[in-house]
N, C-alpha and C positions, 0 to 999 in steps of 0.2 A: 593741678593744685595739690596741696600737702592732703586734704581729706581725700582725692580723689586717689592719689596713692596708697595710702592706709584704707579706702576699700578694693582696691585691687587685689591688696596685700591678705586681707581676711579671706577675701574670694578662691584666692590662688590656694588659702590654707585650708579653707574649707572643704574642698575637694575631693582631697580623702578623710573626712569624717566618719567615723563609726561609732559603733555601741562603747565601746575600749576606751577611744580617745576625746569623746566629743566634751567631758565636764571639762578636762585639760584644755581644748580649743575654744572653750566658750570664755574661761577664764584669761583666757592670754588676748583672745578677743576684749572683750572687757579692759585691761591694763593698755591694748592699745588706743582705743578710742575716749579711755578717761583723758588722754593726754592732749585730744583735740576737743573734745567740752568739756573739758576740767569739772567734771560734777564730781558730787562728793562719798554717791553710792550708787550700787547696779545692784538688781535682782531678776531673775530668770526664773518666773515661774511657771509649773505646769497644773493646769485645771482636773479635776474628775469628770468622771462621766455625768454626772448631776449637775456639774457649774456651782458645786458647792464647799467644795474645799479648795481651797490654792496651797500649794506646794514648793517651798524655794527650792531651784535645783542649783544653780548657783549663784553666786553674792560680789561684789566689788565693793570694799572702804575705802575711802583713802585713810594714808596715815594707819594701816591697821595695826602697826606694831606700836602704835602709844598710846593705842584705846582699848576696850573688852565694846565688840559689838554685841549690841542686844539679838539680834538674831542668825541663826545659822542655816546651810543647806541643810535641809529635811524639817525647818520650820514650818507648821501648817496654820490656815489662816479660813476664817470663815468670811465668802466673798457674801454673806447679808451684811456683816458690820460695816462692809465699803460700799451706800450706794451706787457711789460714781460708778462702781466697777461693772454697774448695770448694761448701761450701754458700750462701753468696751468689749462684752461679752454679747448682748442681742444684738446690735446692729455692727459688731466690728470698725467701732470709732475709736480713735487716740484719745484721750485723758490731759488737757495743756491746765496743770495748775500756775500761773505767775504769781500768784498770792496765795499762801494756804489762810492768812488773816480774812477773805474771803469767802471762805468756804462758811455754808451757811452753819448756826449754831444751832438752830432750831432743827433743821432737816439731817446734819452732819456732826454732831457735837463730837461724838466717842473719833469720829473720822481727822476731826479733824484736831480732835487732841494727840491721836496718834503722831502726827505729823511734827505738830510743834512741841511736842514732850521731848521729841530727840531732837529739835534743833533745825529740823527741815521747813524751809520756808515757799520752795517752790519742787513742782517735781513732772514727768514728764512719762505718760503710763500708753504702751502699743499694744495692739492685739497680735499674738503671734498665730499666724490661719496656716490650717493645713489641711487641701482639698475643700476648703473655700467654708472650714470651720473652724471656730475659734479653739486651738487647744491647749493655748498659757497667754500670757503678756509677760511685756516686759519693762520696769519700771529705773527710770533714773530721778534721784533726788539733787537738790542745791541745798547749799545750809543758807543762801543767798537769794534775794527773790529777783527771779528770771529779767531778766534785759529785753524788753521787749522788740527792741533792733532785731536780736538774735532769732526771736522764735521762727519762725517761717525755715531761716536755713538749717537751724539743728532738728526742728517736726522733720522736714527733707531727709536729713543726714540720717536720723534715727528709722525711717521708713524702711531705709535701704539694708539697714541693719536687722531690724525685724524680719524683713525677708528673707535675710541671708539665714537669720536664724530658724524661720517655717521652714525652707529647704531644706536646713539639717533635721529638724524634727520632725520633716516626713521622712526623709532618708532614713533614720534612725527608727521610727515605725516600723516602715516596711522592712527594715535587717530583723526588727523584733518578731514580725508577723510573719517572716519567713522563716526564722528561728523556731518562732512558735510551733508551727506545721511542722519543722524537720520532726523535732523535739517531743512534742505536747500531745495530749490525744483530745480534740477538741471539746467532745461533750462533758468527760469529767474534770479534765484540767492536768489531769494529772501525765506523769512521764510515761511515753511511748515505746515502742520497740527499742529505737535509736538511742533513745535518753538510757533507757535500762543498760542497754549493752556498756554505753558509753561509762556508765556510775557504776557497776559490775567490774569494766575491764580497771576501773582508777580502785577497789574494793582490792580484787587481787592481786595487783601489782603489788601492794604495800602488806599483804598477808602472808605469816608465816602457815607454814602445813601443818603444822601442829594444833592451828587456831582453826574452827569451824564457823564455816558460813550456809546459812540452808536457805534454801529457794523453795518458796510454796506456790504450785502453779494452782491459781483459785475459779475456778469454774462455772457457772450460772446453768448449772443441769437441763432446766427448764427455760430459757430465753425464748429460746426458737419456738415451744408450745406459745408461750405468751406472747409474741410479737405475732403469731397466726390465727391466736385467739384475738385478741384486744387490739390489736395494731400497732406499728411500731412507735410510734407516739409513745403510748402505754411503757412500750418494751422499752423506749431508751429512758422514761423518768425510773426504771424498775435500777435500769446500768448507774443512772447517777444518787440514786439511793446506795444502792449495793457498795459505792465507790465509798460513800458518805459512814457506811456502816467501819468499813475497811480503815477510813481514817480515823474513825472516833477507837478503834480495838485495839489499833498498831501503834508501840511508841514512838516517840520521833526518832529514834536511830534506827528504827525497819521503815525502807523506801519502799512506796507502792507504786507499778505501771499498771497502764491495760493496754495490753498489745492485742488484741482481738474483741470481737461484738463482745461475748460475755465470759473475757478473760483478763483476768488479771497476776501478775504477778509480785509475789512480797520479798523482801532481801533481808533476810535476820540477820544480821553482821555479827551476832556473836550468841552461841548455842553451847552450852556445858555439858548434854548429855541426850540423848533420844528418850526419856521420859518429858523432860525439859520442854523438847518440838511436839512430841504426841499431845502434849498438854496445850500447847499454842495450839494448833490442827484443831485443837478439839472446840477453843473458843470462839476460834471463826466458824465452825459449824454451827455452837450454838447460838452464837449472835444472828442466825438467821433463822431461829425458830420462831421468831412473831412476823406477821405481815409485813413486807419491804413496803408496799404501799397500802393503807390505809382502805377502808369498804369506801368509795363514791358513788353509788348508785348499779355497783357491782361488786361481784365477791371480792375479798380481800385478795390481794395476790403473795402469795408465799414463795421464796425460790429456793429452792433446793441447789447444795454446792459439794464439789466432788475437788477434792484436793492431792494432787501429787507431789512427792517431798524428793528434792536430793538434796547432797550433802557434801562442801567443798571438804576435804580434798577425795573423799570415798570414793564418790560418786563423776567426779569431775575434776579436772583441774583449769578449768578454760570458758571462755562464758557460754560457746554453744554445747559443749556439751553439757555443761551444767542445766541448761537450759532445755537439751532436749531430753533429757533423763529424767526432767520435773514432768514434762510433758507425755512422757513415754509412762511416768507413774498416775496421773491425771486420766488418762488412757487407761490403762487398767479399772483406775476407781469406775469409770462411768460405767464400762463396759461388763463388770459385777457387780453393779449396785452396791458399790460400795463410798463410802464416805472420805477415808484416807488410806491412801498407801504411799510408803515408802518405794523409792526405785532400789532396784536390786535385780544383777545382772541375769535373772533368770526373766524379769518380764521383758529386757531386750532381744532375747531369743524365741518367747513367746509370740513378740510382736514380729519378729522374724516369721514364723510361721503362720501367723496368720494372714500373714501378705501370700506366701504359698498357696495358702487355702484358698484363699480367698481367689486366683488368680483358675486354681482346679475347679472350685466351685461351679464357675460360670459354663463347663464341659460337662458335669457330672453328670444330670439328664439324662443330655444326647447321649452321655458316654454308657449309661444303664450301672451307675454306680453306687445308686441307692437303692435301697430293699429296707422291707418292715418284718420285725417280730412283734409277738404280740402277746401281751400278761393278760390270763386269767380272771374274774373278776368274780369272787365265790360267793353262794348264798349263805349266809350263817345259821338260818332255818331247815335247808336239804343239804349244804355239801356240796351243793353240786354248780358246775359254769354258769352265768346265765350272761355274762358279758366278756367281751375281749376289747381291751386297748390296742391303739395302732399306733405302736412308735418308729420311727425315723430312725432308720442305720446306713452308716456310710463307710465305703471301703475304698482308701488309694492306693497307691505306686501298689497294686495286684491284689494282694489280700489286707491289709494293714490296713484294719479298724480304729476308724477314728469315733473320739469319746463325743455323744452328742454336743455334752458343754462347751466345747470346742468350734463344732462346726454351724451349729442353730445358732448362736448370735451373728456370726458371720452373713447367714441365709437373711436374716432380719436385717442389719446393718445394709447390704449391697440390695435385700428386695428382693433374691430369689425366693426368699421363700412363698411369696404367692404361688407361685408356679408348682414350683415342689409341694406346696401343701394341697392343691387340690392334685397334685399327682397322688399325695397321699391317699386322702378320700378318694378317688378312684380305685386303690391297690386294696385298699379296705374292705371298700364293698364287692370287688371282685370275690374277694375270700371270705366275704357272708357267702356268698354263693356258691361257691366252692365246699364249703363247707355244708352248706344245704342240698348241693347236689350227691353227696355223699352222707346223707340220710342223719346229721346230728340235727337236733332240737335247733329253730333258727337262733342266734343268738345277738344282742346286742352288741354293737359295733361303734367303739368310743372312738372319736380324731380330735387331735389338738387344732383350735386353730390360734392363732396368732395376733397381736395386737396390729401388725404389721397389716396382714391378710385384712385384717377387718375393716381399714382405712381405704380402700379399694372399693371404688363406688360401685364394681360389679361382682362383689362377692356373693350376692344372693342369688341373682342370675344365674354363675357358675356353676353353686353348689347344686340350684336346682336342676341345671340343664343333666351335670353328672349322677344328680338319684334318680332322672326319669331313665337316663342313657343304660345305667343297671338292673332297673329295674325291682329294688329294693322296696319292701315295704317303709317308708319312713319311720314308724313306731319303734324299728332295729337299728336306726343312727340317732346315735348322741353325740353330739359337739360338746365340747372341753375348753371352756372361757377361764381367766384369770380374772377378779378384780382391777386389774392395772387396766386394761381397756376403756376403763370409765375418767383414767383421767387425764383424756381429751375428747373433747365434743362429745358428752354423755349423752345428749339429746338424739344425738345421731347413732350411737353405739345402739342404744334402746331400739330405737326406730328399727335398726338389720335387726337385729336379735327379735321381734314380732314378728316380720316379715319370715323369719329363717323357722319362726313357730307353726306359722300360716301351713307350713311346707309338711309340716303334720312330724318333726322331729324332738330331741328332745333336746334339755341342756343343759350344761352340767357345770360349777364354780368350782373349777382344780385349785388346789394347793389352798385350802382355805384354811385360814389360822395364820397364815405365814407372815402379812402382814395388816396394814391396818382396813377393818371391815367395820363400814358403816351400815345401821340399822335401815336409816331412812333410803339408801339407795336398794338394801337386799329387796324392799318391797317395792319397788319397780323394777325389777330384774325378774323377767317371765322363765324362772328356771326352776329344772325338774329334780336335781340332783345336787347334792354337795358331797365334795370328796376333800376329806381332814387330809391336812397336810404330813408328809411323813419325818417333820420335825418336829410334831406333838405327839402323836405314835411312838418315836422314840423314847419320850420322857417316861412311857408308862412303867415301863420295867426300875425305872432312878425313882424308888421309892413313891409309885403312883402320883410325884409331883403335880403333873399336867391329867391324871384322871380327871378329878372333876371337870377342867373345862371341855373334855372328848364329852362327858354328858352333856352338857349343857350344848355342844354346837348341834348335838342327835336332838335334844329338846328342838332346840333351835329350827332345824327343818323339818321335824314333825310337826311345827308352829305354822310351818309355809307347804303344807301336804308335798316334803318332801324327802328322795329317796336319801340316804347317805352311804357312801362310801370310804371305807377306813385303807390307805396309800400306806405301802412302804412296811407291812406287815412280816416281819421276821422272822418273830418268836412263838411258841405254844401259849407260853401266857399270855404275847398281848393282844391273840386272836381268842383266849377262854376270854379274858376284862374284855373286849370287843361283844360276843356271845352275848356277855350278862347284861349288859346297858340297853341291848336291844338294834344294837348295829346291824343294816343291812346286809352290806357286803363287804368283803375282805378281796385284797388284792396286795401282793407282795410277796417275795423270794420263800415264806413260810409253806403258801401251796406251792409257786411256780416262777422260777425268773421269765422273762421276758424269752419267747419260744419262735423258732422257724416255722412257717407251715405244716413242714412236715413233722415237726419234734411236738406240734398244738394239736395235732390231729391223733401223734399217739396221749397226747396226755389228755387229751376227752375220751378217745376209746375206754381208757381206765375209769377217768371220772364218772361217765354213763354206766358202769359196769354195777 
């Protein structure tokens, strides 16, 4: 029969349907089967996830070139004004109007004025299902009211159509849900590695060299702490805040992806000058200084972000490398504590080297390539040693000293450094004894430990197996904590820190002043000693700028019966200003740089003299 052709015909077109072609196939659909039910309009609508907006996607008039239709594709429509549309949508029933003069007034009036305002008298409404849920209909009108002869074959006819059409609009889903996944990064929405590369590569195609494009690799410092704190629940609302911050900062002509857990990247399409980007850089930092999420029955959670910058054509001309030069400068920021850095071809040789390092590292041990010198730590009342620091020195390819800044993030980063650090406190206390074996005054014996070290459930074990194996008095070992150790699982930090007390040692807060110190944690912190940072030390000499606050942190641990030591001591004057304030001890290149054994043994023979 002539319908059963014209659905063969649809069938055979529908086939290759896609995202590209399908409005085009729906409509030429539509033009072929107005011609076997001669009705007077079509509509293909698609529903929202609530069932509460309907959406024209596309339309059929006839006659449309002698009319202005009242509505168009992207018309939206609220399905409460249509009760009928109720059951079309709950139970996936068809809609047969043969009289809209029918339609009640009392339950349908707005419904069914709709109808006959434009002249429609009968009309004809399917459910279009896909995986066996309603996700549009679709509607033909009469200006004519229906022939009742007819209905049964055109319900039939239209069935088959509706199907035809849920086929294409699950096809068309899953091309978008696959798209999606290529493309998308699920939790924030936003474009992915693929998507980036993709809007990168169509960016430079059309860019002259002259014009600048910067890439900000943006970084979530802190993720990984808070997804091991709080869980990642926590941690992924922290990624889709952060994402949320990133779009409310960035204009709409900077594209944002996230191509990793707590990575994202920005694409500035057009940058005038490097004050210009430092200025951008800087506002995404600060947009992250109040809480990402909100206090719920726990601490607010704050994230800290490390930004890497390059720079088309300087830094790149191509989208991986543009890409890994952001990341290669993202890498730097974390790795100093730093907040932004620019790439520039000397941290690619950097990063060079420290893959080297890092590769020697793992031998150094065995290899017997580390050794300790050790600074002085002076009375300001006699003059005279009463402690030594034990610092970490490393020599490769024969003699060639490498700078600790260098090789100690490296130890931290791979985790050697546990190892190496109680190697350290073994080399330490060996040399109290050494030195006590040879008749000086016993003397206090300072080791760094490490935030790294301390995360290590058997640090305390350790430490104590190696002061009983020496046989050291412990009242001559002091440990050397930063503040930064507290900020993860302080409860736990505390906890070793008592235990490491128990052991009858001491302990000491390095580099204090450096950065931010809280009151209410100092007085939980079971510590003996604080040692000023040697970047307030420096200030004293610049017009005793930072004097007064060298008092107040000496008040300070006279508040907590404690010792102080003054780090980084240079000059004459800022060990006499040291002197006057009541400062314990001094340590710095002014008495002693940092000494070999044998170079620490002649400079106490002098000092005892």
């Amino acid at each position: 029969t002539k319908e059963q052709e014209m659905l063969e015909k649809i069938s055979t077109t529908f086939i290759s349907v896609n995202t590209e072609n399908v409005k085009e196939k729906v409509d030429e659909m539509f033009g072929m089967i107005a011609k076997i039910l001669n009705f007077d309009n079509a509509y293909l609508f698609e529903l929202d996830a609530g069932y509460e907006i309907a959406t024209i996607l596309n339309m059929y008039v006839k006659d449309i070139e002698s009319k202005s239709p009242p509505f168009y594709p992207g018309t939206k429509f609220k399905t409460a004004d249509f009760p009928e549309v109720k059951p079309l949508i709950a139970q996936n029933l068809p809609i047969l109007c043969e009289d809209v003069s029918n339609i009640s007034v009392e339950k349908a009036e707005n419904q069914r004025n709709f109808f006959a305002s434009r002249g429609i008298n009968s009309f004809f409404a399917l459910p279009i299902t896909v995986d066996k849920k309603t996700d549009g209909f679709f509607v033909i009108e009469y200006r004519d009211r229906s022939d009742k002869r007819f209905t049964e074959s055109r319900l039939y006819f239209l069935k088959i159509i509706a199907n035809i059409l849920g086929d294409a609009r699950k096809k068309i889903l899953y091309e978008e849900r696959i798209y999606n996944i290529a493309y998308f990064d699920e939790t924030t929405k936003l474009a992915n590695r693929n998507m980036l590369k993709k809007n990168l590569e169509q960016i430079l195609h059309v860019r002259k060299e002259s014009e600048k494009i910067v890439i900000f690799d943006v970084e979530l410092g802190n993720l990984r702490m808070i997804n091991d704190t709080f869980g990642h629940r926590i941690g992924e609302q922290v990624v889709i805040e952060s994402a949320a911050i990133l779009k409310n900062l960035m204009k709409e002509e900077c594209s944002i992806s996230r191509i990793a857990e707590g990575k994202f990247i920005i694409i500035m399409p057009t940058a005038e000058n490097a004050e210009q980007i430092q200025e951008c850089a800087e506002k995404i930092v600060d947009a992250f200084s109040n809480p990402v999420l909100p206090k719920e029955g726990r601490e607010a959670l704050f994230v800290t972000v490390v930004i890497g910058i390059s720079i088309y054509p300087d830094d790149g001309k191509d989208v991986n490398t543009l890409l890994q030069n952001a990341d290669l400068a993202a890498y730097e920021a974390r790795s100093n504590n730093e907040n932004i850095v620019f790439y520039t071809k000397r941290l690619e040789s950097n990063i060079a080297e420290n893959t080297l390092f890092t590769n020697k590292l793992f031998k150094s041990l065995q290899n017997k390539e580390f050794f300790l010198e050790f600074q002085p730590q002076i009375s300001c009342d006699t003059g005279k040693t009463v402690g030594i620091e034990a610092l970490l020195r490393w020599t490769s390819d024969g003699n060639k000293r490498i700078p600790p800044d260098r090789f100690i993030p490296i130890l931290e980063q791979t985790g050697l450094i546990y190892d190496v650090g109680l190697w350290v406190l073994e080399q330490a206390l060996q040399e109290h004894n050494r030195l006590a074996a040879k008749g000086f005054p016993s003397l206090r014996v300072s080791v760094n430990l490490s935030v790294v070290q301390f995360r290590n459930e058997n640090i305390v074990s350790d430490i104590s197996k190696r002061i009983e194996k020496s046989r050291v008095n412990p009242k001559y070992i002091e440990l050397e904590i930063t503040e930064s150790m507290f900020s993860k699982n302080p409860v736990e930090v505390l906890k070793k820190l008592h235990e490491l007390k128990k052991l009858g040692i001491s302990i000491a807060i390095d580099d204090f002043g450096r950065g931010y110190s809280s009151l209410n944690r100092l007085k939980l912190i079971p510590f003996d000693r604080i040692k000023i940072d040697k970047d307030i030390i420096d200030y004293i000499d610049l017009e005793r700028k930072l004097a007064p606050l060298t008092e107040i942190i000496i008040l300070l641990a006279r508040a907590f019966k404690a010792g102080v030591t003054a780090e980084g001591v240079e000059t004459k004057e800022q060990a006499d200003f040291l002197r006057s304030i009541s400062c314990d001890e001094i340590q710095g290149y002014h008495f002693s740089r940092p000494l070999s054994p044998e170079a620490l043994e002649e400079f106490l023979k002098k000092n005892y003299q």
